[in-house]
C-alpha positions, -999 to 999 in steps of 0.1 A, spaced: 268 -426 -184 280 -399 -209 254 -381 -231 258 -398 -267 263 -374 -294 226 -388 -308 215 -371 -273 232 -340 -277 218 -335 -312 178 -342 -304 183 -316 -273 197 -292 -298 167 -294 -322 145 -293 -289 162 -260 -280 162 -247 -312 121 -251 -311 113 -235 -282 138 -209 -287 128 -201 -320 92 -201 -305 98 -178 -282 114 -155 -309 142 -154 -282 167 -139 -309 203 -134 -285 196 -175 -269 191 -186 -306 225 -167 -318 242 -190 -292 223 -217 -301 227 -212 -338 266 -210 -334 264 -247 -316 240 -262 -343 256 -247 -373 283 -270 -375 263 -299 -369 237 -290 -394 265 -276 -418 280 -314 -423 269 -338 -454 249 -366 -440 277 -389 -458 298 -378 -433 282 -390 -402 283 -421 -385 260 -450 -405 241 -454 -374 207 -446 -383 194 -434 -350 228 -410 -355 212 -398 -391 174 -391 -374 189 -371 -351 210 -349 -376 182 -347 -400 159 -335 -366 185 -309 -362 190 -296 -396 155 -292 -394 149 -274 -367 180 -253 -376 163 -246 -410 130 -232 -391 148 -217 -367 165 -195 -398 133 -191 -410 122 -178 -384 149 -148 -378 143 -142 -416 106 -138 -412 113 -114 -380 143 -93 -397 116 -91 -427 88 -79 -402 114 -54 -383 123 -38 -419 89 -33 -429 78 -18 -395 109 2 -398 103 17 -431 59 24 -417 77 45 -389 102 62 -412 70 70 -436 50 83 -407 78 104 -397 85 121 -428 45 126 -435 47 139 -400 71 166 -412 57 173 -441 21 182 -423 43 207 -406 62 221 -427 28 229 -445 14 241 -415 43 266 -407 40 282 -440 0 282 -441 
């Protein structure tokens, strides 16, 4: 029996969770290029079956958290960047004080 495309969608919200979860960022890139087209289309566009419409709407969901999520991490990479680059240039200035004390 083929997978419906109703199937293919809830797995791809279900993957998108525990991916996302995991803050496994290269399995959600691939992930993310398989949902975005799915979660980029108008609902008026999809079939009117409404098990079909739970399922997108399941998906753009998790699609939305899972963006979210690499927002929050990119967010919390930047600010840890910009501590280290702070340290670092206190770090220098201690010795450049030092070398001329």
């Amino acid at each position: 029996m083929p997978v419906s495309d109703r199937e293919r969608l809830l797995a791809l919200a279900r993957q998108l969770q525990v991916v996302s979860a995991a803050k496994d960022w290269e399995c959600l890139a691939q992930l993310d290029r398989l949902a975005a087209d799915w979660a980029s289309r108008s609902p008026a566009l999809l079939p009117a079956d409404e098990e079909m419409r739970v399922a997108w709407q399941e998906l753009a969901a998790a699609h939305a958290a899972a963006h979210a999520a690499c927002k929050q991490a990119l967010h919390e990479a930047g600010v840890r960047l910009r501590d280290l680059q702070h340290h670092n240039e206190a770090h220098k200035a201690y010795a450049w004080q030092e070398q001329f004390s």
